[in-house]
C-alpha positions as MATLAB code, in Angstrom:
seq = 'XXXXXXXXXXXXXXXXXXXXXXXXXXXXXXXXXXXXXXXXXXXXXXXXXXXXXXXXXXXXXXXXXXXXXXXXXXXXXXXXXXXXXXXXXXXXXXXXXXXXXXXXXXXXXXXXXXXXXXXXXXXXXXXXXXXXXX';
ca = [
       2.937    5.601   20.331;
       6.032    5.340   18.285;
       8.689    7.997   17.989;
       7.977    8.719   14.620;
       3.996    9.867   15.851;
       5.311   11.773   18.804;
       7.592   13.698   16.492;
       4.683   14.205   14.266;
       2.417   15.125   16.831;
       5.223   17.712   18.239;
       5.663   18.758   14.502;
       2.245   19.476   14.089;
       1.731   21.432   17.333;
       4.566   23.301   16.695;
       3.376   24.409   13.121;
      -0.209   25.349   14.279;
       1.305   27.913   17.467;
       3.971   29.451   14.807;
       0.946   30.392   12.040;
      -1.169   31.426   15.109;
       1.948   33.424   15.984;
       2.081   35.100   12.177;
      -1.289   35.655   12.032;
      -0.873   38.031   14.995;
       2.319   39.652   14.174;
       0.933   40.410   10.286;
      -2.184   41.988   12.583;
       0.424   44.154   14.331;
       2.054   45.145   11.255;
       5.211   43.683   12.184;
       5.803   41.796    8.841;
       9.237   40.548    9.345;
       8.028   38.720   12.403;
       5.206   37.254   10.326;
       7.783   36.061    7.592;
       9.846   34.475    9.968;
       7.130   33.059   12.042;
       5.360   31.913    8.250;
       8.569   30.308    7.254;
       9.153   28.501   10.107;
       5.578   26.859   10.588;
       6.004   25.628    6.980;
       8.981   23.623    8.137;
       7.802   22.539   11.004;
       4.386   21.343    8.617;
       6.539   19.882    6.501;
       8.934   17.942    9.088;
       5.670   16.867   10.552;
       4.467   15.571    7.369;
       7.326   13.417    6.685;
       7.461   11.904   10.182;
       3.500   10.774    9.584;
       4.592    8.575    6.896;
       7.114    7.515    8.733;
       4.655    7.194   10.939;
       2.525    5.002    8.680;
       5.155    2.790    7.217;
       6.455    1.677   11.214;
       2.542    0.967   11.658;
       2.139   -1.539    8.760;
       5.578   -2.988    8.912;
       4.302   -4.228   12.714;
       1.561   -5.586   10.978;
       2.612   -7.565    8.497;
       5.228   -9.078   11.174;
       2.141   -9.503   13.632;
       0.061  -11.225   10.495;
       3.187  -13.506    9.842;
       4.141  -14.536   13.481;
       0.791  -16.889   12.774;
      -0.954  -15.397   16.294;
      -3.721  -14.160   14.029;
      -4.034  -17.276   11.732;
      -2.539  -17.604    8.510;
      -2.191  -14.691    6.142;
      -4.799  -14.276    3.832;
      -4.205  -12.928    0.404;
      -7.007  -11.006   -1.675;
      -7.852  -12.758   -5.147;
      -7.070  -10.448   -7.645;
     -10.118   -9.715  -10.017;
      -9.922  -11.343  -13.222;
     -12.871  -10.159  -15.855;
     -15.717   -7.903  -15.036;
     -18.203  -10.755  -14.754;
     -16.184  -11.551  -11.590;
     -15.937   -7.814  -10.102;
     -19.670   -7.002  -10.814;
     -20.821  -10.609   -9.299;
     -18.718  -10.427   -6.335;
     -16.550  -13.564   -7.328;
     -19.873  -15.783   -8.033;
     -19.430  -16.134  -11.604;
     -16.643  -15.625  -14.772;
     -16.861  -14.249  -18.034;
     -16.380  -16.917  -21.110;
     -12.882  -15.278  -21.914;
     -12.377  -15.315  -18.326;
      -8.445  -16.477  -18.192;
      -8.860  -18.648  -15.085;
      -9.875  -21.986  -15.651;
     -11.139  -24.481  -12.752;
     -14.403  -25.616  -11.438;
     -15.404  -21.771  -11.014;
     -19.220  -20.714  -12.468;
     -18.910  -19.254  -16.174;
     -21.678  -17.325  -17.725;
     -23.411  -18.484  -20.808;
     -20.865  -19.622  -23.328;
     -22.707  -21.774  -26.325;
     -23.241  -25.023  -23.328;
     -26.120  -25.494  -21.081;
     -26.092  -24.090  -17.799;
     -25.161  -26.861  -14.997;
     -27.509  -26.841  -11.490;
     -25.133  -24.433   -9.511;
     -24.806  -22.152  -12.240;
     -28.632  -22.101  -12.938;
     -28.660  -21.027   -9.155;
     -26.126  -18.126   -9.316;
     -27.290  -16.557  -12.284;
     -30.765  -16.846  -11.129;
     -29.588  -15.173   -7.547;
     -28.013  -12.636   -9.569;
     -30.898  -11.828  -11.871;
     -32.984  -11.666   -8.950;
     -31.229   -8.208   -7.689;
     -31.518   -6.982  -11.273;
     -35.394   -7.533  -11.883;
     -37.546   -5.014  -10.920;
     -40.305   -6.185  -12.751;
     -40.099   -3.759  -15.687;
     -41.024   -5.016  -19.427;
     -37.348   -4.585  -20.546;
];
């Protein structure tokens, strides 16, 4: 536990006993102990609030130095999607105004099919057919 989540976690603690304590002085009719008491559990929320990203931003900086000290195995970066044909088939096949070019799959485009395309699309229309008319 980093110091930024301990001074969240006293933050937050803090926070919840102050609007427990101006819940019971508003019961008692003492409101100027319940403003006081209101105010300061809204600062201590709101301190505790910015510590958790604080929090957060410690957590993934050691990450990204754990990812690139190569104990885990080389960094992997996330293709980025390029057409819809390639987000609704889960990378198998590109649209024909796909703009990446390369020995990727394409969907029909005015050519014949090769073998591996044949096979994806026919995997993917295999999900698709329920064996209505349509």
């Amino acid at each position: 536990m980093n110091r930024y989540r301990r001074t969240f976690r006293i933050a937050r603690t803090a926070a919840l006993a102050l609007a427990a304590a101006a819940c019971w002085s508003a019961v008692g009719r003492q409101w100027w102990l319940a403003d006081g008491f209101g105010y300061l559990a809204f600062v201590c929320a709101w301190i505790g609030g910015n510590y958790a990203g604080l929090h957060r931003i410690e957590r993934a900086r050691h990450d990204r130095a754990r990812r690139a000290s190569g104990t885990e195995g080389p960094l992997q970066e996330r293709p980025v999607p390029c057409c819809s044909f390639w987000r609704n088939s889960n990378g198998a096949v590109h649209g024909p105004d796909c703009a990446r070019r390369g020995d990727e799959p394409r969907v029909y485009d005015g050519r014949p099919l090769d073998e591996r395309e044949t096979a994806v699309f026919t995997a993917i229309a295999a999900r698709y057919d329920h064996g209505s008319r349509a």
